[in-house]
Structures are given as structure tokens and as C-alpha cells.
N, C-alpha and C positions, 0 to 999 in steps of 0.2 A: 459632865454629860451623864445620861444615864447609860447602869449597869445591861448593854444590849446582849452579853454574854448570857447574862439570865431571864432579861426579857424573852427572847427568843425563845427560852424552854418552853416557856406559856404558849408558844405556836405552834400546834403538829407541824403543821404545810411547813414551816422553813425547815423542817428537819431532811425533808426528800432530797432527791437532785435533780437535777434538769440537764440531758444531754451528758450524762456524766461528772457533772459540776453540781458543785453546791450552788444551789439555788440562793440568787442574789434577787431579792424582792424589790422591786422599785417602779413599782404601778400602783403605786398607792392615794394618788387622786383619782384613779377609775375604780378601785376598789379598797377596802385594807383586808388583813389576813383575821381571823377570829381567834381568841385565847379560848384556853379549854374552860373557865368562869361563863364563857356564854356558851360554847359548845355544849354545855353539863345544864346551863339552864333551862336550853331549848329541849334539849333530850329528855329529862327532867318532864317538863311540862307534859309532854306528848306520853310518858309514861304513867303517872301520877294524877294528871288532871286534866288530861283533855277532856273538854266539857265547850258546849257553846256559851256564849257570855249572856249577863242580863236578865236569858228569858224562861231561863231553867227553874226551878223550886227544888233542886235536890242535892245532895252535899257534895259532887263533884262540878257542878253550876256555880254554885256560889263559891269554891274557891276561884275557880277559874279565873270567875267574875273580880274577885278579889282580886288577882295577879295582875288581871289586866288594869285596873282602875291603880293598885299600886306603880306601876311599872306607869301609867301618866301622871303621876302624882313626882316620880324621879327626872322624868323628863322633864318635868314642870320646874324643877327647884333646880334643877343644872342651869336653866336660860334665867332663872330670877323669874317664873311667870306664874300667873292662878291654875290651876289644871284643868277648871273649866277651858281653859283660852286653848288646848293642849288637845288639837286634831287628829287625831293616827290616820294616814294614808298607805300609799303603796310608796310611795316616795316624793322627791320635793318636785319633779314633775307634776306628780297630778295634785298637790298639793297648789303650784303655782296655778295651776289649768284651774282649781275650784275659784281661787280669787279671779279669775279674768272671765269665767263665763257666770260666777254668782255675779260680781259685780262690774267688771268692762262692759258686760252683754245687757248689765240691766240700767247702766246709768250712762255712757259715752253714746256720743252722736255724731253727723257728721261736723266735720269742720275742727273737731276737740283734740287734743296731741297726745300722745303716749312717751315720755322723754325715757329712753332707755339707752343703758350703758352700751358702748362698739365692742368692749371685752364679754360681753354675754353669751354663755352656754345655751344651746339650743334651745333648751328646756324654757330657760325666761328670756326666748325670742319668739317662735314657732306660737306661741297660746296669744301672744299679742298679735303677732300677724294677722292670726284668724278671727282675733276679734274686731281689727282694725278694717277688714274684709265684709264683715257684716255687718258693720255699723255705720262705716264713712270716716271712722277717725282715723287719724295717721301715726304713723311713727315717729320721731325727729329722732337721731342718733347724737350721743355727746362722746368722742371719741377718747384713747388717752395721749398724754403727749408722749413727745421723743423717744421716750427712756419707760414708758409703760405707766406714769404716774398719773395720777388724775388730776385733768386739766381744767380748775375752777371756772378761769373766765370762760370757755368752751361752754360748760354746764348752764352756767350763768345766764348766758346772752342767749340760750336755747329756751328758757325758763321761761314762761309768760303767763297771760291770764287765759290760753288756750291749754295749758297744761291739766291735763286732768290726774294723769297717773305716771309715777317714778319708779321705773323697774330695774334695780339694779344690783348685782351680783356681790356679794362682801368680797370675796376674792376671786381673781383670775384662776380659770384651770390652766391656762396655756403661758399667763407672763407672770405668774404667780402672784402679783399686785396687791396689796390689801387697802380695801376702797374705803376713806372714810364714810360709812354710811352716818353718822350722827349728824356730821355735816350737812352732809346731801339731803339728807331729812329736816334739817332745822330751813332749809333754803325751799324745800319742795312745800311747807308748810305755812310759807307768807303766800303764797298762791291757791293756799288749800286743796294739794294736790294730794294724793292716797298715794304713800310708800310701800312698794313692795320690795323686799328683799331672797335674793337666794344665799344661802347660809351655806351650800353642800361643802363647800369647799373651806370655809372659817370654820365651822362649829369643833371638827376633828382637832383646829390646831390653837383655836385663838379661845380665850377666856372672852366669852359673850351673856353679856347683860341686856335683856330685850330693854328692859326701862332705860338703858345708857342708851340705845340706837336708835329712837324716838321714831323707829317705826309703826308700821301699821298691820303689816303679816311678813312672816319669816319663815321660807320651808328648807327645810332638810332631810337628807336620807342616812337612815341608818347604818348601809353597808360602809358607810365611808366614813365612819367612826366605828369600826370593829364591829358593828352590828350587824345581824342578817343582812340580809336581801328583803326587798320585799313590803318594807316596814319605813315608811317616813314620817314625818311630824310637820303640819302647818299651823304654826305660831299666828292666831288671828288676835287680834284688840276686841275685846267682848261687846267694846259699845259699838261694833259691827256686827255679830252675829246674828241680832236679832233683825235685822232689818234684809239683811240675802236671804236668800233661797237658798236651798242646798243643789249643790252640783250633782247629785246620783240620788234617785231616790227607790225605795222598797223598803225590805223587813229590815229592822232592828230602827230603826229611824223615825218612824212614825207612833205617833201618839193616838189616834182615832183614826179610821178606815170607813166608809159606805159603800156603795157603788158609784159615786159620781166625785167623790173629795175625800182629800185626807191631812190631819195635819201632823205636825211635828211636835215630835220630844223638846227636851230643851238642849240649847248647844251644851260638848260639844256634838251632843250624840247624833245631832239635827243632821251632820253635817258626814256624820259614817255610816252609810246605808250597807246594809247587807254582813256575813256573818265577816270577824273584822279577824285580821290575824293577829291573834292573839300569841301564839308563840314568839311570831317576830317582837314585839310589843315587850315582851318577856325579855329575849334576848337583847335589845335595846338597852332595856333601863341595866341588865348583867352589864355589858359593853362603858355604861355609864358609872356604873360602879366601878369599874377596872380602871376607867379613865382617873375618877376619882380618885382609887387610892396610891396613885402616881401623883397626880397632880397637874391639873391642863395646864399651870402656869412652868412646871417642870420641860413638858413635853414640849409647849415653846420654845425655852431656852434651848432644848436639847438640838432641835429644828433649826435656829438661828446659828448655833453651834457647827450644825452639817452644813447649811447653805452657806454661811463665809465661807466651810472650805472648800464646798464643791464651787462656787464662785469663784474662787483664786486658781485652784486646776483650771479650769475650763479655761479665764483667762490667760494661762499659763501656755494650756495648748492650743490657743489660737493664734499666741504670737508666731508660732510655725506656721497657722495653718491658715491660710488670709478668705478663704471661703466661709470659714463657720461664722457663724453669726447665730448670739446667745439673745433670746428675746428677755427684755423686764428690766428692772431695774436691780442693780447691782447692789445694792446694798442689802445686808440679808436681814437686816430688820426692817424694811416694808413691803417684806414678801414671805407666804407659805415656803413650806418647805419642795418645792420642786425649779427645774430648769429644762426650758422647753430652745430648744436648737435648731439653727436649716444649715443644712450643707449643700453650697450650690455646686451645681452638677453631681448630688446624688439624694435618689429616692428616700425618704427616710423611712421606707418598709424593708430597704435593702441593710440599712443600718442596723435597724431593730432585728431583722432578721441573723447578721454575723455576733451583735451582742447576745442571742436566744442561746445560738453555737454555744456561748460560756459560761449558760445559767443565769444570765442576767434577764431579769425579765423588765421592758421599758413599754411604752404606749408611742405607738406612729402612727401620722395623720393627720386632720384638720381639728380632733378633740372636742369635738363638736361643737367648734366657733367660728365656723368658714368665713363669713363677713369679717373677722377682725381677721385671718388671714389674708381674705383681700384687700383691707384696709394696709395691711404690713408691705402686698406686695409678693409677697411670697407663699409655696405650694407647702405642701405637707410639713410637718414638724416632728421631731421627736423627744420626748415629754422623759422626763426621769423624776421620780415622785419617791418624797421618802417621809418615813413615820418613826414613832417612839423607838420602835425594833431596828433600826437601820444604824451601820455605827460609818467610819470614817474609812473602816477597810471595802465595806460597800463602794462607797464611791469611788475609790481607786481602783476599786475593779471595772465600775463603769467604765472612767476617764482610760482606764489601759485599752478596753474595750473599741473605744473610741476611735482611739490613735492605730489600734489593728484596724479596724475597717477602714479606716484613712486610708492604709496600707493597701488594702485588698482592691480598693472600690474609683483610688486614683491614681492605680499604680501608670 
């Protein structure tokens, strides 16, 4: 496993406490914590060279300019992609939003399908709806089976020549699942369907190859691989770009201006209207360095390492405890690193709340997947998420955690 004793140095934030306790991190699919390599890069920037990008001609312009075009040039080579293909957004939300209103809003009609995964994050739900809203086309949902795993024949028999677009998430935020997307793409593509993928939750943990995934666009957001806030990336296939429109338009984006038309740069710039953030951009490609010189294929094992044993606790204290019910599949190699839970007859903000008590910091709620809640059957969840920094004493603080609010909440 890795050395978490020394990772950890690399994190101001884990040094604090929380309620008197040492702060136990484990919300690390809604957020992760920053090392001081991108805290220094970002500082850095704003010190040294803030400059706007592109449009400048003076010697604080063009490094800037430089930072920023390097910094997608690192993005570019982490997913295996050209850096023209290599979008900076605000994150994989409106990264998803650019694919569904560039291209849902200018090509689906009524009558046309949208086959999208029942485990998806609002984010690659909410943009299909609306586009499904103003066009006539529809959704069809491909849910997973029993055990949280992806249910071929389900997809399959959904699949048709109505299928126009594949929106599907690489991994679960809530059952922690990891979807074969190459699969689902090799099947979405006898139908000539456009693959979209959400990455947010894979890219932090899984080694991802855009050319293995044989998709079409792939977004993700920085904070959720140590990177800012602020800052995401949408992976487009280039022999798309030139045929959308861009989803935002104004300065920095346009090539020619009149009074009555104007046109565009070339991708990806086509497609980043307005002054772009540049520091998050920065901090990013720091984030990816860091990742690097660990090793994403490290940081897996290290992951599969913690979830067998928080898997084997958890199963441990439900043989006591006949309420809890552990969502996903059990096996910790086809799942990220987290474990989402319902305790019936109690709130899971009540839980989240007595685990705060002891510095542990967890996510309660629907996770923003309420449909596959309902699909499950059940109300709110609570989410325990762990990263590179997290070791084995973490979890057993959870799991003690756990067993006291048991205490408290069913007494």
C-alpha cells in the first residue's frame, strides 16, 4: 500500500482537526483535498504571471499563454489524446451541457432515443432531459442488475435503430461500479449512436486511455482529482468539432466580428468563449503531475487494497446489524474506491452528523442520483469515499463510527 504517513504531509487540510479529532477525510468523490505542488502552482501563477491568455503581445501574455496551452498539452498526454481534442470548462457538467446543446439540440428529433445509464449523476441526466424536452426525443433508461453490475442483455434489448446517443457514466458515485465503457461503446456503434461518457468519478482512480474507450466525448472535473475547483476538461473526438457550434459564444473564441456575424477560431478554442481560467488550468495539469509521480496504476491498487477491507468490515458489522444494507458490488476490483450505505429506520444526515462528532468527514443524501435511489427503493444514503491519502486506520474509524451511531440512533 502506499506510504499515507507521508502522503498526508503533502495536505495542509489533513493536518487540522475537526470537533476536536483528527480530521478523517473520506468525501473524496464530492471533492479531494489539494497537495501543496498545486497549492504553490496556483499561487505561483497569480504572483508571477497573471496575464490574460492569447490576446496579449507583452511578456507577461505570452507566458501566461504558454502555462495555459502547456497545462493542455499534460492533460492531453495523461488520457492518451491530441490537445487540440483537450476543451477546458468549468467542469464535466458543462462540459456534458456543451455536447447535448452543440449536438442533442442540433441533430435529435422527435421520435429519436437517448439510452442513458439508471446509475447517472445529475450532471449526465438533467442536460439530456432538457434536451429531450425540446426536441421530442426521449430517454430509455438501461438500469444495473442485483449486485450494481452492468446488465448487458438490459442494454442490449434497449439498443435499437432509434438510438441516437449513449450517455453513460464510467463509474458510479453512489454504488461505486466501474461501467465497461469500451464495451458499451463497441455496441452503441453498430447503431451509429454518439457515446458520451462522464469520467468525474474514473479519471482520479482508474488508468484511462480515450483511444481504449472508443468513445466520442469524455468530461471531467478537476477538483476530483486534486485539482482546483473550477477547472474541467471535455475530451471531444476532433472529427466532431468542426461540424458543432460552440455552446457559449463571445471574446476569445471568435475569429472575425461585423455587426451582423462572426466566426470562429479553430477547436479547441472554438469552443472556450470568454477569458478561461487559467490558473485552475495550471493547477490541473500540477494535480496531474502529482498523480504521476505516484503512479495512477499505484493509486488503484492502493484503493482496491482499502475497499476489500472496508468491504469485509462493513460486512463484518452487518452480520449484527440486520438493517444496514451496503449498495454495489462486493468485490473491490469492480468498484472505485468508496461504499455508499442505508440504515433503515435512520436518516443518513443523522449518521453523517454523529460520524462529524469524531472528525470524520462522510457525504449524506441522494448524491445526486435520486432516480437510481428510486430505482433501489430506498431514501437517502451515506457515501464514505477514500483516496491515495487514506490508509486502513481511516476506515476503522469510520466502521467504529458507525457501530456508535448504531448505538445512539437505535438505542
Amino acid at each position: 500500500m502506499l506510504d499515507t504517513n507521508t502522503l498526508k504531509k503533502d495536505f495542509p487540510i489533513l493536518e487540522m482537526k475537526v470537533n476536536g479529532k483528527d480530521l478523517v477525510y473520506l468525501d473524496n468523490a464530492a471533492t479531494t483535498q489539494k497537495p501543496e505542488k498545486v497549492l504553490a502552482a496556483v499561487d505561483t501563477y497569480y504572483r508571477i504571471c497573471n496575464a490574460n491568455v492569447h490576446r496579449g503581445s507583452h511578456t507577461l501574455s505570452d507566458n501566461a499563454t504558454s502555462l495555459y496551452e502547456r497545462s493542455r498539452e499534460s492533460v492531453a498526454k495523461f488520457i492518451g489524446a491530441k490537445p487540440t481534442e483537450i476543451i477546458f470548462t468549468r467542469n464535466a457538467t458543462e462540459g456534458i451541457n456543451l455536447v447535448a446543446y452543440s449536438y442533442g439540440l442540433a441533430t435529435l428529433h422527435a421520435g429519436d432515443e437517448i439510452l442513458i445509464g439508471g446509475w447517472e449523476h445529475h450532471s449526465n441526466l438533467v442536460p439530456w432531459q432538457e434536451v429531450c424536452r425540446k426536441t421530442g426525443a426521449r430517454l430509455v433508461y438501461t438500469y444495473p442488475d442485483n449486485q450494481g453490475l452492468f446488465d448487458f442483455a438490459d442494454f442490449c434489448s434497449k439498443l435499437g435503430a432509434r438510438t441516437k446517443i449513449v450517455a453513460v457514466g464510467h463509474a458510479s458515485n453512489v454504488l461505486g461500479t466501474i461501467y465497461p465503457v469500451a464495451e458499451i461503446a463497441a455496441e452503441a456503434k453498430k447503431v451509429g449512436a454518439l457515446v458520451v461518457v462522464d469520467g468525474a468519478q474514473s479519471l482520479p482512480h482508474l488508468p484511462v486511455n480515450i483511444k481504449q474507450l472508443s468513445c466520442d466525448a469524455l468530461a471531467f472535473s478537476g477538483h476530483k482529482m486534486l485539482g482546483p475547483m473550477g477547472i474541467g476538461v471535455l475530451w471531444l473526438d476532433e472529427s466532431l468539432q468542426e461540424s458543432l457550434s460552440p455552446f457559449l459564444t463571445g471574446g476569445g473564441m471568435v475569429l472575425e466580428v461585423d455587426e451582423n456575424k462572426a466566426s470562429w477560431e479553430k477547436p479547441p478554442h472554438k469552443f472556450e468563449a470568454g477569458t478561461p481560467n487559467v490558473s485552475g488550468a495550471v493547477g490541473l495539469a500540477a494535480a496531474i503531475d502529482y498523480i504521476k509521480t505516484i503512479g495512477i496504476e499505484e493509486i488503484r491498487k492502493h484503493e482496491i487494497e482499502l475497499s476489500s477491507y472496508a468491504l469485509q468490515a462493513f460486512a463484518d458489522l452487518a452480520r449484527g446489524f440486520q438493517n444496514l444494507r451496503i449498495l454495489g458490488p462486493m468485490d473491490a476490483t469492480k468498484r472505485t474506491g468508496l461504499i455508499s450505505f442505508h440504515m433503515q429506520g435512520v436518516h443518513a444526515h443523522d449518521v453523517s452528523a454523529i460520524l462529524d462528532q469524531r472528525g470524520i468527514a462522510v457525504r449524506s443524501g441522494y448524491h445526486c442520483a435520486m432516480p437510481l435511489h428510486t430505482h433501489l427503493g430506498i431514501g437517502p444514503t451515506v457515501r464514505a469515499s477514500w483516496y491515495l491519502y487514506n490508509s486502513q486506520a481511516d476506515i476503522t474509524a469510520l466502521v467504529s463510527g458507525i457501530s456508535d451511531a448504531k448505538k445512539i440512533l437505535l438505542a
